[in-house]
C-alpha positions in Angstrom: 20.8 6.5 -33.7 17.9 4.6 -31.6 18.1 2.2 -29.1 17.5 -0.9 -29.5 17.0 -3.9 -26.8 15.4 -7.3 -27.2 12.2 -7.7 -25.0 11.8 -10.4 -22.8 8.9 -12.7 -23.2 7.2 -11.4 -20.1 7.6 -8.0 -21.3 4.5 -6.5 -22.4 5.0 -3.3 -24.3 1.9 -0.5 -25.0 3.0 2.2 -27.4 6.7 3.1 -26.3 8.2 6.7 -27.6 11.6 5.1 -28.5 14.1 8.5 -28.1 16.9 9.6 -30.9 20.3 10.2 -29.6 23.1 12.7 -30.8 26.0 11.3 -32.1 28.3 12.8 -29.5 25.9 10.7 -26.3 25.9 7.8 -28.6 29.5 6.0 -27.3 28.7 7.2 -23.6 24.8 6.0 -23.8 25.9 2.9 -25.4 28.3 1.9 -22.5 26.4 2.4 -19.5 22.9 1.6 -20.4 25.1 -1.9 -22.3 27.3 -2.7 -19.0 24.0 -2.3 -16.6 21.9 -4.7 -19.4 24.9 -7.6 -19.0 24.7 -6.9 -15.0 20.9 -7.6 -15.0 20.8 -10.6 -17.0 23.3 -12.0 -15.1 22.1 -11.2 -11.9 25.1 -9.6 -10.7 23.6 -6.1 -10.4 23.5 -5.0 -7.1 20.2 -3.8 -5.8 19.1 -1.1 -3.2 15.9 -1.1 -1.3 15.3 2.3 0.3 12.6 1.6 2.9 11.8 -1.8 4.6 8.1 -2.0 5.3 5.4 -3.7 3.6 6.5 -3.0 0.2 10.4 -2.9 0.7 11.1 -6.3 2.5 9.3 -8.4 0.4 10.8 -6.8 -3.0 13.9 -7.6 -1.1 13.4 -10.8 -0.6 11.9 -11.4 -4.1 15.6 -10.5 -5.7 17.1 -11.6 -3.2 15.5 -15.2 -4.0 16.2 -14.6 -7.6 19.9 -14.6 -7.3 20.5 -10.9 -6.6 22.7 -9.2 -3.9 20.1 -7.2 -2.1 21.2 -4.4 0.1 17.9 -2.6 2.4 18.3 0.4 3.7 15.8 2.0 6.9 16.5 4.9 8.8 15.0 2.5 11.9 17.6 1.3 13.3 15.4 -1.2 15.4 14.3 -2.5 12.1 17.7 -3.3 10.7 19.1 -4.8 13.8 15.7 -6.6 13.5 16.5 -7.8 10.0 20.1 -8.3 10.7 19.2 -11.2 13.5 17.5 -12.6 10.6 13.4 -12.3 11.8 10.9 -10.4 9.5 8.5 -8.2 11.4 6.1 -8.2 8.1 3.3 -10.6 8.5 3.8 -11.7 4.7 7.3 -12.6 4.5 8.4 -15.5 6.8 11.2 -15.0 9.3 12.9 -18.0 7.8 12.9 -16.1 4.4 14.9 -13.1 6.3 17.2 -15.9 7.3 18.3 -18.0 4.6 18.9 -14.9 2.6 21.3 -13.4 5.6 22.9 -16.3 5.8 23.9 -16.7 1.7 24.8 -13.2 2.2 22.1 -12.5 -0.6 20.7 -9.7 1.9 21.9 -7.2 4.5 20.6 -4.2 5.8 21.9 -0.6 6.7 20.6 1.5 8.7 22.8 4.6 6.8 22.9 5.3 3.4 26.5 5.1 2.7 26.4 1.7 0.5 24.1 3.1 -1.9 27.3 4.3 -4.0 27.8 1.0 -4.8 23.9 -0.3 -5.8 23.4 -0.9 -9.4 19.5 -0.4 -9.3 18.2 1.6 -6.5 14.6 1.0 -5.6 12.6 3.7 -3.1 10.4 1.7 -1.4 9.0 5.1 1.2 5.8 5.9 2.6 3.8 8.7 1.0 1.0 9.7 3.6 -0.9 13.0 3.7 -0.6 15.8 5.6 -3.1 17.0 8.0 -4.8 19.3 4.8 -4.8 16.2 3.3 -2.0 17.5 0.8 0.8 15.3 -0.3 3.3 14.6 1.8 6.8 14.1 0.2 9.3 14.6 2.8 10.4 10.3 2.7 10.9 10.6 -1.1 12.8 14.3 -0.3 14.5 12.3 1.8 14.8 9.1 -0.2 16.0 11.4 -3.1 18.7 13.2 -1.2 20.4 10.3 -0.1 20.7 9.2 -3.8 21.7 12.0 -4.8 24.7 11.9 -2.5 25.7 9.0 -3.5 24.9 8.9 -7.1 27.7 7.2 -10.4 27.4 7.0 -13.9 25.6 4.1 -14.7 22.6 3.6 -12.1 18.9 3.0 -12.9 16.7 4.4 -10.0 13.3 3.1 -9.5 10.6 4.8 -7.7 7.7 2.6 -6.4 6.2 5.0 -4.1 2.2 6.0 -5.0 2.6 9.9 -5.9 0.9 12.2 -8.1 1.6 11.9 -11.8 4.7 13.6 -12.9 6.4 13.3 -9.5 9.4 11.3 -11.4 10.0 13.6 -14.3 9.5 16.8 -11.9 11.1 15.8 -9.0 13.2 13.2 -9.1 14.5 13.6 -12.7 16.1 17.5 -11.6 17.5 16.2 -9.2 19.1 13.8 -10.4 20.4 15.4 -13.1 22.2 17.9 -11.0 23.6 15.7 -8.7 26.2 14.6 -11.8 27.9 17.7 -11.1 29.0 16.3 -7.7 30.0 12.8 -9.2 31.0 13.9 -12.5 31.6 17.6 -12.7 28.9 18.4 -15.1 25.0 17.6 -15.2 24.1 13.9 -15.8 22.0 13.2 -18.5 18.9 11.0 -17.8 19.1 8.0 -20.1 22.6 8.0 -21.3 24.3 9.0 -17.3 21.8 7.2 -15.4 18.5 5.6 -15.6 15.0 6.7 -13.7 11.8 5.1 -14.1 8.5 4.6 -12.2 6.6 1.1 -11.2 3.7 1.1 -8.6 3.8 -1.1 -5.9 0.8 -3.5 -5.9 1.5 -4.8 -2.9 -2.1 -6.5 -1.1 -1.1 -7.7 2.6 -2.9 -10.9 3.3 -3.5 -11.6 -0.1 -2.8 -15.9 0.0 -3.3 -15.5 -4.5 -1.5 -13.0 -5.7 2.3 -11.6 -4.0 5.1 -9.8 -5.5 6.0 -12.6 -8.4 3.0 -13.0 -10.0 1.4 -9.4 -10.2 2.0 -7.9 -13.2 4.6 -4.7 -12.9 3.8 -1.9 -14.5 6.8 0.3 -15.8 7.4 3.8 -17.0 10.8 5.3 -17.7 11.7 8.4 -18.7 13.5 7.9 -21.8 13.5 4.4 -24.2 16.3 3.1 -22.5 15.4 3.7 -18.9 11.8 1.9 -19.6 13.4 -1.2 -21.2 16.2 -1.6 -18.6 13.9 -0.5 -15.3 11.9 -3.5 -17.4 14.7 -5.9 -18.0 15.5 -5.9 -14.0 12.0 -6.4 -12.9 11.4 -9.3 -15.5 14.0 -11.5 -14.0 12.2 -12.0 -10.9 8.3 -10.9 -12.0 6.1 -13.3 -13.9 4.7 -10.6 -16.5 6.4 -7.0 -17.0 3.5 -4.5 -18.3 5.9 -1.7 -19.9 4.0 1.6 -20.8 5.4 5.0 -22.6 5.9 7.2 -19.6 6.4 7.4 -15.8 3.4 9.6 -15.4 1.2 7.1 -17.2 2.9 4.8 -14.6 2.2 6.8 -11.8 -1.1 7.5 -13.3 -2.0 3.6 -13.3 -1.6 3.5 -9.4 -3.9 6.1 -9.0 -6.5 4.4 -11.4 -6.3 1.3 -9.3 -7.1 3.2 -6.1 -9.7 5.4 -7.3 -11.6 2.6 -8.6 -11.7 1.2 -5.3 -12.1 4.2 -3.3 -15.3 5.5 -5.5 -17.1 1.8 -5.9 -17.1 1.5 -1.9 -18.2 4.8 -1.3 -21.3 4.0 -3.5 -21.7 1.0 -1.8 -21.3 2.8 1.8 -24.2 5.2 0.2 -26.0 2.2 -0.4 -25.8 0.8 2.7 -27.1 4.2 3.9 -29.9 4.5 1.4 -31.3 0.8 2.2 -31.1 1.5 6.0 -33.8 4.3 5.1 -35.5 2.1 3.2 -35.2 -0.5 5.7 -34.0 -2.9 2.7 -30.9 -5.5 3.9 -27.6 -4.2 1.9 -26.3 -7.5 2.4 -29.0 -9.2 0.6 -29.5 -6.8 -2.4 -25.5 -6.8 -3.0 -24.9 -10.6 -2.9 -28.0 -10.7 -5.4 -26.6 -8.4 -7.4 -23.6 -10.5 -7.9 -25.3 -13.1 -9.5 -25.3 -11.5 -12.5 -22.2 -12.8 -14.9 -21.8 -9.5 -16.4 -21.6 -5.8 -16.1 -21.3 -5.9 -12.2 -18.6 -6.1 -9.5 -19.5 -6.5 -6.3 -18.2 -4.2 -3.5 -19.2 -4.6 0.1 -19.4 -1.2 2.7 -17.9 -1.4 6.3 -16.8 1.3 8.6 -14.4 3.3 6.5 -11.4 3.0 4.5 -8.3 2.0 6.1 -4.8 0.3 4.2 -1.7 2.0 2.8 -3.3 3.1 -0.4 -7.3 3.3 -1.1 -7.8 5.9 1.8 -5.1 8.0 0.6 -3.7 7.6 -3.3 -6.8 9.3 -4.8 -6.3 12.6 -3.2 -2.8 12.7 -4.6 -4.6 12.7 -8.1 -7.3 15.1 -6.4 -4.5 17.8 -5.2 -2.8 17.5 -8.4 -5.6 18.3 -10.2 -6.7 21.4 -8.0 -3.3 22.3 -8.9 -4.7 22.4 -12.5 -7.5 24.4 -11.6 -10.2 20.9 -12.4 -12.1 19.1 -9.2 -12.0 15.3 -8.9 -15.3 15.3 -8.5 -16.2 11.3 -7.8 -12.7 11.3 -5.7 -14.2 14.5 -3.2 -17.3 13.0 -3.2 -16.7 9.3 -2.3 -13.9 10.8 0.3 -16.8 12.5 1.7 -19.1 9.4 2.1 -16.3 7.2 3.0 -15.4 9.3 6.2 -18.4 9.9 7.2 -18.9 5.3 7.8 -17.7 5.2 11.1 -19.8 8.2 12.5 -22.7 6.0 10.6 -21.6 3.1 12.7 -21.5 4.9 16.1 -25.4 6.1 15.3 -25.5 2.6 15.0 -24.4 1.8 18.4 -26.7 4.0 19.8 -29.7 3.3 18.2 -29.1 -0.3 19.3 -28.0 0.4 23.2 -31.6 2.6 23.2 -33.1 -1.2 22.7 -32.1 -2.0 26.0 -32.7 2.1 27.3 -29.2 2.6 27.3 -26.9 5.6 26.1 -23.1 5.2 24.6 -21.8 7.2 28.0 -20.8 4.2 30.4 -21.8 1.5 28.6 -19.2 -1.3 28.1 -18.4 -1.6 23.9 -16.1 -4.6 22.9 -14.6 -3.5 19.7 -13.7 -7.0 17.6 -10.6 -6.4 15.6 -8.8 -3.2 14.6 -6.7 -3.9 11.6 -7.7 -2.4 8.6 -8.9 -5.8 7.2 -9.7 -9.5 8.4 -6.3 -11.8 8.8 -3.6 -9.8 9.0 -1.8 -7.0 11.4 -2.1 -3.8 9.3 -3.3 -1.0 11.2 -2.8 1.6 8.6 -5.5 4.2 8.3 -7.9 1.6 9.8 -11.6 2.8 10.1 -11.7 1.1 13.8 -9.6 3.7 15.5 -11.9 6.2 13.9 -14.9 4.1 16.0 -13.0 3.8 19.0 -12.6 7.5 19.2 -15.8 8.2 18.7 -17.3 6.0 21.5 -14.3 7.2 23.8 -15.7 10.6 23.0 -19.2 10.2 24.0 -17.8 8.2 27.0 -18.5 4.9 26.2 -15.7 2.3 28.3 -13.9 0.7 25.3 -12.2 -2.9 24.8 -10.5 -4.2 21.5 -10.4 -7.8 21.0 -7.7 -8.7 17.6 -5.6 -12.4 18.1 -3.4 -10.4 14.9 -2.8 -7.0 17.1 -2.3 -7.8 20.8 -0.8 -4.4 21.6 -2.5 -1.1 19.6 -0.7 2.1 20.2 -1.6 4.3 17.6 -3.4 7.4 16.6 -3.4 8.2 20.3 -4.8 5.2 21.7 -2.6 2.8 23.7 -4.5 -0.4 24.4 -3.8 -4.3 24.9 -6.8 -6.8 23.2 -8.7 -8.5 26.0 -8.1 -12.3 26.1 -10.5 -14.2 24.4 -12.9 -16.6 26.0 -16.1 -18.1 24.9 -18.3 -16.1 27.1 -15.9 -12.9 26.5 -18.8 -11.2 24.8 -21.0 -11.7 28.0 -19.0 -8.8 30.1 -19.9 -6.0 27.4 -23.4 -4.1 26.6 -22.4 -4.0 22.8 -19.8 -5.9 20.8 -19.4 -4.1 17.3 -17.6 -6.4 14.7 -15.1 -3.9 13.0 -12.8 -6.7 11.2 -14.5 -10.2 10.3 -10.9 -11.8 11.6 -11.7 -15.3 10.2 -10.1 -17.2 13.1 -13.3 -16.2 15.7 -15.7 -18.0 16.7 -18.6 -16.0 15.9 -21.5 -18.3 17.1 -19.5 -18.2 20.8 -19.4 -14.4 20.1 -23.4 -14.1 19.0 -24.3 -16.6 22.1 -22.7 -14.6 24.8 -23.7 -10.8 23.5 -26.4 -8.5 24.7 -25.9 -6.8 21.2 -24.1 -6.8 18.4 -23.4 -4.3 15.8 -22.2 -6.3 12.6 -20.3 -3.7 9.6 -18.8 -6.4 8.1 -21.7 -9.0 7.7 -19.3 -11.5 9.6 -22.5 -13.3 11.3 -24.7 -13.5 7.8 -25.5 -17.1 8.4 -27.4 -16.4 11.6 -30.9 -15.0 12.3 -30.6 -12.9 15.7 -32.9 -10.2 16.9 -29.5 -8.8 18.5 -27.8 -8.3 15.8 -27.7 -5.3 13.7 -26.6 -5.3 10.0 -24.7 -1.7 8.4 
């Protein structure tokens, strides 16, 4: 017997594998995957968030604003009690968001796991860094996982957004899973008839004023016909456009595509940018010409280095997976290489400007403007200007920050306040080097008060200044 379920119209389908069941699963299939359907299109499933950061709170509050009870769960407690006096500390999603959803009891958060028992859909929502050998490292969704599994029923769909390596759902999760039945049930679960597991990347771009959590398209994988159309079903409810594809690793695989697209085109671009400073040809110039034409180009810009939650890091989870396969990711190892190497580029930068004035980087006063990863928002993950600051500490070079978005930085070993801004600020420092075009400065103040400035983000293209110097 196959499964059948009527698809939303904002569900998109690409070839789907639709999976034959034995008699004997059919009654047992039948009633959980048709009880969880009624709870979705009702909105009366319950849903748990596991992980409250930049991905987790705002998918909260998404379903949470679509008529869902939301429960989060955070092993901070700071960031629960946070959340639970009803103020977001995630730049995009308003405090009075966290509020009105507390206050209709639409939301609550936990800073134990205990509750998860009684979630209907339970979305992981954990940080997947790298290890110092740049290997995966998957101790929050180990960690994620076990807490599931201890509290796991007949009848749940589990959802893992977290960027991995493709087949991290099917490998890892999915035995999991299936053998944490024995505790709930006395016997192994069976994925797709017991519970549900699929796979949809977070797309989450912080800052982004066009595109948020409603209307970027979700992709979805699930592991068997009935955990794609219900991991679907739930997401379609709230999401403008549901992209449903045949598998969780083609899922997972999507993420890593996005990423790696990104992560190669700027480190050609950063090459550029080093090519045309040999050449002494203006990047700038060429790229924005470039872009004129309507087709067959996208325009990419360099800067110091890669920084966010995902482009610096996602395509060496498809890189180690694939060493695991005995293949190299070529284009990934080689744009990693460029791409780290920016803000040593941009230090050599420094330098050869302080020697127009016949000074070295030891002792001389650097103003470093803005240290989130990119311009209008407070994300310091990965960021490219610790990298710099480092470097110039290094080679003794007495170090400011200026960022209105991050008054206080302590991370990655540096604990520093930003300067207050002035309009002469720029006066008190040998070098100012423009890290992160924050669009709230007043750049003209900043290029009227400077000795020199070092610009890797073109943030002062509409002026003509002997001082300055272009990436």
């Amino acid at each position: 017997m196959i499964y059948s379920q009527s698809i939303p119209q904002n569900i998109t389908s690409t070839k789907v594998v639709q999976m034959k069941r034995s008699p004997a699963k059919t009654e047992a299939f039948h009633k959980n995957a048709q009880q969880l359907k009624e709870l979705l299109l009702q909105k009366q499933a319950k849903v748990g968030v596991i992980g409250l950061g930049y991905v987790g709170l705002p998918l909260s509050m998404a379903f949470a604003d679509g008529g869902y009870s939301v429960l989060g769960f955070d092993n901070n407690p700071s960031k629960v009690e946070t959340l639970m006096k009803g103020v977001s500390y995630i730049q995009d999603v308003p405090t009075a968001d966290v509020a009105k959803n507390l206050n209709a009891k639409k939301f609550v958060a936990f800073p134990n796991f205990a509750k998860l028992k009684e979630c209907d859909v339970v979305v992981v929502c954990v940080p997947t860094p790298l290890s110092k050998t740049k290997d995966p490292d998957m101790s929050y969704i180990i960690g994620a996982l076990s807490k599931i599994e201890a509290n796991l029923r007949a009848g749940q769909l589990i959802i893992l957004e977290s960027t991995t390596y493709p087949g991290t759902t099917r490998e890892v999760m999915l035995p999991h899973l299936e053998k944490a039945g024995r505790v709930a049930g006395g016997k192994d679960f069976v994925c797709g008839e017991d519970f549900f597991l699929a796979f949809s990347p977070e797309r989450v771009d912080p800052g982004n004023q066009k595109y948020n959590v409603y209307n970027t398209p979700k992709v979805v994988g699930g592991v068997t016909e009935a955990c794609g159309e219900l991991a679907s079903i739930f997401y379609s409810n709230v999401m403008e456009k549901v992209i449903r594809v045949s598998s969780p690793e083609s899922a997972e695989m999507v993420k890593l595509l996005e990423n790696t697209f990104r992560q190669v085109n700027i480190g050609l671009v950063n090459e550029v940018a080093i090519m045309c400073e040999k050449l002494k040809i203006d990047c700038w110039e060429v790229i924005e010409a470039a872009a004129t034409k309507p087709f067959g180009f996208m325009p990419f810009y360099p800067g110091p280095g890669l920084g966010g939650h995902c482009i610096p890091i996602d395509p060496s989870y498809l890189s180690w997976k694939l060493r695991s396969l005995n293949y190299t990711a070529r284009f990934i190892e080689l744009a990693n290489t460029v791409n780290s190497s920016m803000p040593e580029f941009c230090v050599e930068k420094i330098s050869l400007a302080l020697n127009e004035d016949s000074k070295a980087i030891k002792g001389s006063k650097i103003l470093v403007m803005g240290v989130s990863y990119k311009k209008d928002i407070d994300d310091m993950r990965e960021s490219p200007a610790l990298d710099v600051i480092h470097l110039l500490q290094r080679r003794g070079a007495k170090v400011d920050y200026y960022d209105s978005f991050v008054p206080h930085l302590d991370w990655d070993g540096i604990n520093m306040k930003s300067v207050a801004w002035n309009t002469n600020l720029s006066s008190n420092y040998d070098l100012v080097i423009i890290t992160t075009d924050h669009t709230n400065v007043d750049y003209k103040s900043l290029l009227d008060n400077s000795v020199r400035i070092v610009d890797t983000r073109n943030a002062l293209k509409d002026f003509r200044d002997e001082r300055i110097t272009k990436l």
